[in-house]
C-alpha positions, 0 to 999 in steps of 0.5 A: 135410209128409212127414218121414224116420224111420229108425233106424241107416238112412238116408244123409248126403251132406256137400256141401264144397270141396276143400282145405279139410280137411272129408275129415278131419272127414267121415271123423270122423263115419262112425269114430264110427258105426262105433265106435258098432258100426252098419255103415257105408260111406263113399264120398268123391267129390273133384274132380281139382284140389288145391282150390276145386271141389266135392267131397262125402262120402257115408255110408251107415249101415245095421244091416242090412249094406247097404254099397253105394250106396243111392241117394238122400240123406236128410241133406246138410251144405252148407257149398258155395254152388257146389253149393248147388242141385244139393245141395238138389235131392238130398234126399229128400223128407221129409229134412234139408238143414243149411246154414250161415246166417250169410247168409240163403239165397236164396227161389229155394233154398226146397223146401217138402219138406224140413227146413231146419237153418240154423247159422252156421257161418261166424258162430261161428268169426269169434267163436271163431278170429282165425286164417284157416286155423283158422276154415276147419277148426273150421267143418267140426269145428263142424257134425260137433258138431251131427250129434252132437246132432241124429243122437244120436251118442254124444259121448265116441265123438267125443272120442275119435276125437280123442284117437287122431287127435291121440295125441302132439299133445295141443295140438291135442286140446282146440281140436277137442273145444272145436269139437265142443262149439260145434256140439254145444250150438248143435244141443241149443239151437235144434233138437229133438234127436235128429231122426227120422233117428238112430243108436243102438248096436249090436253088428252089426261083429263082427271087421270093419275099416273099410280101404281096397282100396289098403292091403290090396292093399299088405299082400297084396304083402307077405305074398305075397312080393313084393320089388320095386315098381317104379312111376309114379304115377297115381291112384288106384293111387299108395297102393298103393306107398305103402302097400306101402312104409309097412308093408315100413319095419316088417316087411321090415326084416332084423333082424339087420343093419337093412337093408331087404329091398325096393325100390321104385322110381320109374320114369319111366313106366309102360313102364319101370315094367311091364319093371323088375317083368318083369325081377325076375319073370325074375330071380326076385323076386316083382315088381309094379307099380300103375297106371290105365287110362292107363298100361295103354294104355302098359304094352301092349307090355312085357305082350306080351313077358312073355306071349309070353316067359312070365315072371311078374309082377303088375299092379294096376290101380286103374281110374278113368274113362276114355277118355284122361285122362276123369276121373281122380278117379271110378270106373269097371270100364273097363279089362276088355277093355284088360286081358284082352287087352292088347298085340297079337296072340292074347293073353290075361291072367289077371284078378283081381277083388276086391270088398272089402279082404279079397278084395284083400289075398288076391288080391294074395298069390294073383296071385304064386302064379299068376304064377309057376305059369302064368308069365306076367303076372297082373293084379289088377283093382281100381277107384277106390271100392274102392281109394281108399275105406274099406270094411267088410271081414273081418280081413286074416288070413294063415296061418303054414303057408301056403307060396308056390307058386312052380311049375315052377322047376328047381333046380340038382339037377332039372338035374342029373337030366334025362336029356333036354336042358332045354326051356324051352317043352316041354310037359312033362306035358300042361298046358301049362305049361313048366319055367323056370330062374332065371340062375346056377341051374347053369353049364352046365345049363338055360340059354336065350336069353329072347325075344319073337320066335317060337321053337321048344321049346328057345328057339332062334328060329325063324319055321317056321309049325310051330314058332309053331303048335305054341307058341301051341297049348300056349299055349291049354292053358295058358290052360285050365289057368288056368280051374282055378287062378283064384278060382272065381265064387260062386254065391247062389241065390234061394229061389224056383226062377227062370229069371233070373239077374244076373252081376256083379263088383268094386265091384258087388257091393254094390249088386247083392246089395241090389238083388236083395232089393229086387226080391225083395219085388216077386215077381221073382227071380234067382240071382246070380253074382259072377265072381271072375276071368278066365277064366272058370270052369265054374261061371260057363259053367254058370249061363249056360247055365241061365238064360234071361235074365242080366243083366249089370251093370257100371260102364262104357257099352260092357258091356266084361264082357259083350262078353269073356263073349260073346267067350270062352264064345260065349254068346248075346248076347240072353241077356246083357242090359247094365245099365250105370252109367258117371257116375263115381260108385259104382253103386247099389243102386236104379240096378240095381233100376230097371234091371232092372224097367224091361227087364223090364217091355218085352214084354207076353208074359211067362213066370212067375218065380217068383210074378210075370209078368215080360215077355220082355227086350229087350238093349239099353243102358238 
């Protein structure tokens, strides 16, 4: 029989039932892989029910730096007979399925292509523990033992995970080092350890943290200035508050006096929330809100107002799979059209999109900046893996000298110098950008009456068609100032001259980037893209235009992203091929691969990218 070899590469997926504590333990052995200083990328796919479905951990180790989903399970730890067979069909041939023995496993569930590790879990704990609730967690402790012993984790970096986990609580350190030890000598007993598949130390994190894009996304409201969460919850943007006030209790607590120096506040739903964070940003407060799809569909009508008035203030949006309530706890990019073009009428809304921790705490710190520069609503773009899930990211840094850009606020002595009348929507030098004032600047100076309805250069509401033309003219200006200001797309070449190239975004980064190396060591080449935010900036029009085919990848079924490039830079739609995940489950890096050589593969008259023959693509959904 085939058997899987790997050092520090390989994948193990834990096969559990939710509510039953195993997140805890599963999240204890990928910190230890990470300790140990291999990289490693964790991705916790949960049911939407408090407890008793199916729910699974995946973790990818890989030296090389391969973070993304792979695609494909070298190890699963079954301790679910609900997923029983669909967990054993996922194996790899060649790989490992550990499972819990203390009752025989059916013929029916036998695969003559994979290892079979039985332990009894069920069996030792009704031997260690009389209490019910500790047999249910030393179960999922008892086998991250055995992995220990069969991948070759180091054990003292498991002790002391546990004595950082239970620091305070030392009670409870031994009974878990105690589980550890039962797997772990039950594994040295019965099995050749380590397995062909093991890890072994190395020095390849660097200066890089294990976080999650919610926690960073909170961290950068803080260090951008904000002051004001207003919120509903709804997963999976609910840490994203929590988070924001978990940190504010330590560092927005005014020294002198001991007062907090923020608010958050629980709306009663998603409108109210969006319309308090508007009414901050009019007032002045750097104001944002988090929520998912659904609440988007609900936030509409307040984001029109705030883009036709032209008050600043900040979104997140967690996405998750929709339509309606779809399914809540997978992810998916499934809100970009519903963002970029949220309420009616000619709209249209900055995006922001992170592919890592890092890149959300700095674009949250950013979308203040540009609210408040371009006065209008700016809307970070996460999705449920990224926010939800631990990533490897770089250092969450912030510089002393970095200043707030709070753009073209008049203060009381700019009012005072006017020699013209205040304009609230002049255009006062070409970019399309008005000056504002905030209320009580001066008592007499910069007033104006903030509406949604159509209204001439001074505010006063007027429904002339000359007047409304001209207003949403500037309004266009303003549009292409903002191509300027956002995070420019990043441009990665291949190294052999190709006319094809891939585009992608947020989450897909990962997986896209292995992908490509994949395909590269099969002769077929493309540039890649990774488009940063909305709108669009030169760089991404420019590499449209310069290759023959782009194929456009994205977690959604419609090629929402391609749809909008189309839409906005009137870009062919033959040249813009789709290659579309939208299962919930985080893209993977073979998933692209397959995708694109199966589209290139389609015509047999082909033209030479780089040293292979590619066939002519057809668009098209795979």
């Amino acid at each position: 029989m085939k058997t899987i070899s790997a050092l520090n590469d390989f994948v193990v997926r834990f096969a559990n039932v939710n509510g039953t504590g195993s997140a805890s333990a599963n999240n204890l052995f990928a910190k230890a892989i990470f300790r140990m200083g291999i990289p490693v990328s964790p991705k916790n796919i949960f049911p939407s029910n408090i407890q008793g479905l199916p729910t699974w951990y995946e973790v990818r180790i890989s030296e090389s730096g391969y973070t993304g989903r792979r695609g494909g399970v070298d190890m699963v730890v079954c301790v679910n007979p609900q997923s029983l067979p669909e967990d054993i069909a996922s194996v790899e041939p060649g790989g490992f399925f550990l499972y819990d023995n203390s009752k025989p496993l059916h013929d029916e569930h036998h695969r003559d292509d994979i290892h079979y590790l039985g332990i009894p879990l069920t069996s030792i704990c009704l031997r260690e523990y009389t209490d019910p609730r500790q047999r249910l967690l030393f179960k999922n402790v008892i086998y991250v033992g055995a992995l220990a012993a069969l991948l070759d984790i180091e054990f003292p970096v498991l002790t002391g995970l546990i004595e950082d986990q239970f620091k305070g609580k030392e009670k409870l350190q031994a009974p878990n080092v105690h589980a550890l030890e039962l797997g772990y000598s039950y594994a040295r007993e019965h099995f050749d350890c380590p397995l062909p598949i093991r890890v072994e130390r190395r020095d390849s994190i660097g200066e890089r943290i294990l976080v999650d894009g919610n926690t960073a996304t909170g961290l950068g409201a803080i260090y951008g200035g904000a002051t004001l969460a207003a919120w509903y919850p709804i997963t999976p943007s609910t840490s994203v508050v929590e988070a924001f006030e978990k940190y504010c209790n330590r560092l927005r607590i005014d020294p002198g006096t001991g007062k907090k120096n923020f608010a958050v506040v629980q709306a009663e739903d998603e409108l109210s929330a969006m319309g308090m964070a508007i009414g901050g940003g009019w007032n002045g407060a750097r104001a944002f809100t988090a929520t998912s799809g659904p609440g988007i569909s609900l936030m509409s009508e307040f984001l029109g107002l705030a883009y036709f008035a032209e008050v600043p203030a900040v979104l997140v949006d967690v996405q998750r799979a929709g339509p309606s309530t779809g399914m809540p706890t997978r992810t998916q990019q499934s809100d970009i059209l519903a963002c970029a073009y949220a309420s009616h009428g000619d709209t249209r809304h900055p995006l922001l999109i992170p592919s890592s921790p890092q890149e959300c705490f700095e674009f949250m710190a950013q979308a203040f900046d540009l609210a408040e520069q371009l006065q209008t609503p700016v809307i970070l773009l996460s999705d449920l893996d990224l926010g939800m899930n631990d990533h490897l990211s770089e250092p969450l840094q912030w510089h002393e000298g970095r200043k707030f850009r709070r753009g073209k606020v008049l203060d009381h002595d700019q009012l005072e110098a006017l020699e013209e009348p205040f304009g609230r929507y002049l255009d006062v030098d070409g970019d399309g950008i008005p000056q504002r004032t905030l209320p009580g600047t001066h008592p007499t100076r910069g007033a104006f009456f903030t509406r949604g309805t159509s209204r001439d250069e001074y505010a006063r509401y007027t429904e002339k068609s000359d007047a409304y033309v001209k207003n949403m003219d500037r309004l266009t200006r303003k549009w292409q100032t903002a191509r300027t200001m956002v995070p420019a797309s990043r441009l990665q070449e291949s190294a052999v001259a190709t006319s094809l190239g891939v585009l992608f975004f947020g989450t897909s980064r990962e997986s896209t980037l292995e992908a490509v190396d994949q395909l590269a060591a099969e002769n077929i080449y493309l540039d890649c893209l990774q488009l940063m935010a909305f709108p669009f900036d030169d760089i991404a029009e420019r590499f449209i235009e310069s290759h023959s085919i782009v194929f456009v990848v994205e977690q959604n079924r419609d090629g929402q992203m391609r749809s909008l490039i189309m839409n906005e830079l009137n870009a062919a739609p033959e040249k813009l091929v789709p290659v579309l995940n939208y299962d919930g489950y985080p893209i993977t890096a073979r998933f692209v691969a397959d995708a694109i050589a199966v589209k290139l593969s389609r015509e047999p008259q082909g033209e030479t990218v780089g040293k292979k023959v590619v066939g002519k693509v057809v668009g098209g959904a795979l």
